[in-house]
C-alpha positions as CSV (number, residue, x, y, z in Angstrom):
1,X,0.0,0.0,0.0
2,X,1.3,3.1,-1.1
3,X,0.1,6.3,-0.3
4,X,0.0,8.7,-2.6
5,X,0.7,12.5,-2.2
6,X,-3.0,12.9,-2.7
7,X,-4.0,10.5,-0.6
8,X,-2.3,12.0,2.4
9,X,-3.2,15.3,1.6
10,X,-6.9,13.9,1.4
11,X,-6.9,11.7,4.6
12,X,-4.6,14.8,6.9
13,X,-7.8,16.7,5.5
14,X,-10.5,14.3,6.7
15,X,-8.5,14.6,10.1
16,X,-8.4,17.7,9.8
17,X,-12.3,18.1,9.3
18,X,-12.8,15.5,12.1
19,X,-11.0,17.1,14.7
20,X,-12.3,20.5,13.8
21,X,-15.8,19.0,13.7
22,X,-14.5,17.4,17.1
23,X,-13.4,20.2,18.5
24,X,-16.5,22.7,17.5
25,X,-18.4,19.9,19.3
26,X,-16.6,20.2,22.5
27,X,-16.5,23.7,22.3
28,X,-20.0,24.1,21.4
29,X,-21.0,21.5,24.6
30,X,-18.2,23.7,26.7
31,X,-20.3,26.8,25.8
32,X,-23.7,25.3,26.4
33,X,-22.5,24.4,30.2
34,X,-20.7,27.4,30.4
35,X,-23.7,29.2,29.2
36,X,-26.1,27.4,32.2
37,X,-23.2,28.1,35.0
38,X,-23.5,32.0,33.7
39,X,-27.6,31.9,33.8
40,X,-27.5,30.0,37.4
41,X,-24.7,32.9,38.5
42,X,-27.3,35.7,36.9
43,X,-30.2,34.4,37.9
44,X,-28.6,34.2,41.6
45,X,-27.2,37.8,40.8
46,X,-30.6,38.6,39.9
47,X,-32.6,37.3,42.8
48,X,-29.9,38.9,45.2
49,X,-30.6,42.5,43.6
50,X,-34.3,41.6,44.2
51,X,-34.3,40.8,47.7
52,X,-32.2,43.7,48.0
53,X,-34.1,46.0,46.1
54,X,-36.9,44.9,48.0
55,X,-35.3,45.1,52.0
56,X,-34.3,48.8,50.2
57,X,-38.1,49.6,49.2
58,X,-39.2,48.5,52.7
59,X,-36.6,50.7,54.5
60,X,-37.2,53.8,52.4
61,X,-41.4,52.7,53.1
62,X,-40.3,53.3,56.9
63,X,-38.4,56.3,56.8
64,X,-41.1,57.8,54.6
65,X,-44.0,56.9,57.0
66,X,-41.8,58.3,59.9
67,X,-40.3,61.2,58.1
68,X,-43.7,62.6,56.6
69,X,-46.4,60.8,57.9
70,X,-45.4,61.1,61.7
71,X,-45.2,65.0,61.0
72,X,-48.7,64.9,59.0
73,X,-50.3,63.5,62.3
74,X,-48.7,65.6,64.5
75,X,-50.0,68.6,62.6
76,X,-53.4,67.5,61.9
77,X,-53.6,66.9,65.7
78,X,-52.1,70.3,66.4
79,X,-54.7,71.8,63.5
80,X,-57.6,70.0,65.8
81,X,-56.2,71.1,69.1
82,X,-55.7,75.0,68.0
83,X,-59.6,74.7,66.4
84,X,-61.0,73.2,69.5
85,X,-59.6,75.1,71.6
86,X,-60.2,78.8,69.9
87,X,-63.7,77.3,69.6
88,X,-64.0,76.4,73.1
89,X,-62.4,80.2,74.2
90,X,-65.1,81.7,71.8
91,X,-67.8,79.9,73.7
92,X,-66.3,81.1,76.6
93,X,-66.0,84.8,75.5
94,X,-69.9,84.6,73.9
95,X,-71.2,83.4,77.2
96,X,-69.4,85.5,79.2
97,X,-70.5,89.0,76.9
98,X,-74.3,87.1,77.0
99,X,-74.0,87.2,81.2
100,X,-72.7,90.6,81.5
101,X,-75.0,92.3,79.1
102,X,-77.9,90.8,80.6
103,X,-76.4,91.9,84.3
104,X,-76.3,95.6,82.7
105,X,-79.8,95.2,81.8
106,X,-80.6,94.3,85.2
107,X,-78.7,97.3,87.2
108,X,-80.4,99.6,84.2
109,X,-83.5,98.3,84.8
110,X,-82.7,98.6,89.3
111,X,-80.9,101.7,88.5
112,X,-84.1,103.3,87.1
113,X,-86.7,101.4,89.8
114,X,-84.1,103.4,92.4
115,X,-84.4,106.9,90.8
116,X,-88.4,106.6,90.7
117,X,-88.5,105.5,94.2
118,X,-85.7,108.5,95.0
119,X,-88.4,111.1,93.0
120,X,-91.6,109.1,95.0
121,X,-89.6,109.6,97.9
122,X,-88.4,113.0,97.6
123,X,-92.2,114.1,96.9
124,X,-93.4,112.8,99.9
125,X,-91.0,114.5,101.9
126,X,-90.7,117.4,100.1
127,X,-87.0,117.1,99.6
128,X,-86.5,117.6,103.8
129,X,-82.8,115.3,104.2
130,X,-81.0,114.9,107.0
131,X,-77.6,116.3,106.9
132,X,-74.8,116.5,109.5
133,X,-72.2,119.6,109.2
134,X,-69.3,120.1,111.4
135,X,-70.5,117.1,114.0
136,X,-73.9,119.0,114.5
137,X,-77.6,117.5,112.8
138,X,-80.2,119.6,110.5
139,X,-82.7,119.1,108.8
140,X,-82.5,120.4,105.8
141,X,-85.9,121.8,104.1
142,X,-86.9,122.7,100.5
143,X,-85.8,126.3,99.4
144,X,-88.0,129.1,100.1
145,X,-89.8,127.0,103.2
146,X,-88.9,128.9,105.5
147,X,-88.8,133.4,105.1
148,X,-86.0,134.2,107.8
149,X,-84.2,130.2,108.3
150,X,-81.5,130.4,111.7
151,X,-79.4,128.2,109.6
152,X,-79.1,127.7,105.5
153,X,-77.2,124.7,104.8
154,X,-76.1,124.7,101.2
155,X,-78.3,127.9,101.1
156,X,-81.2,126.1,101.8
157,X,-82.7,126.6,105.1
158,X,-82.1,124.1,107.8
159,X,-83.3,123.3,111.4
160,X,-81.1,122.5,114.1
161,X,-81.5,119.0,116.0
162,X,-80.9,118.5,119.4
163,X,-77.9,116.8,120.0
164,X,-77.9,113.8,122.4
């Protein structure tokens, strides 16, 4: 058997092809495990940013709620307190006002009842009072009561009383 220049060159060719079919084959199986190991490592990558990105959201969610909501309630309570409250002083003020301005109707009302029964008692007695000057008593009459009074007291005429 003799080989042939061609028939080296032929068969180092088929070798050729079989080992680069051979090694396209390894390489193509290398890839295809290499690809799953990459796709387990992201999808591990992936569910670690998840759960990450999640624990994140929550935090943020609580510092939120405390940083704006906390505040929110606080004012809103404040708001209700500072309503009530000026409500409840107005109340105060408008029954207080109500009291006194029906008091001062009252006190008109004896105020006037006092002057009538000062005129009905100043007719009766014909405006005679009873006065004391200088530690000594008079009765004091109404002007022109008397022609030629002893004493005048506030130049009205007056009458001397006895002292004790």
């Amino acid at each position: 058997m003799t080989s042939t220049r061609s028939d080296l060159t032929a068969r180092f060719q088929r070798r050729l092809e079989n080992e680069r079919a051979e090694i396209e084959t390894t390489a193509a199986r290398e890839l295809k495990v290499l690809g799953e190991s990459l796709r387990g490592v992201a999808q591990s990558a992936l569910s670690t940013i998840e759960a990450d990105t999640a624990a994140w959201i929550g935090r943020v969610r609580g510092m939120f709620l405390r940083g704006w909501m906390w505040p929110l309630l606080f004012g809103l309570m404040l708001s209700a307190g500072i309503c009530g409250g000026s409500w409840a002083g107005t109340r105060w003020l408008w029954t207080t006002i109500e009291q006194q301005i029906e008091t001062l109707t009252v006190l008109r009302v004896d105020i006037e009842e006092a002057r009538l029964s000062l005129a009905q008692l100043e007719e009766k007695t014909w405006s005679v009072e009873l006065r004391e000057v200088d530690g000594e008593r008079f009765v004091v009459l109404p002007a022109g009561s008397l022609e030629r009074p002893e004493w005048n007291v506030d130049g009205r005429p007056a009458l001397k009383l006895p002292s004790e």
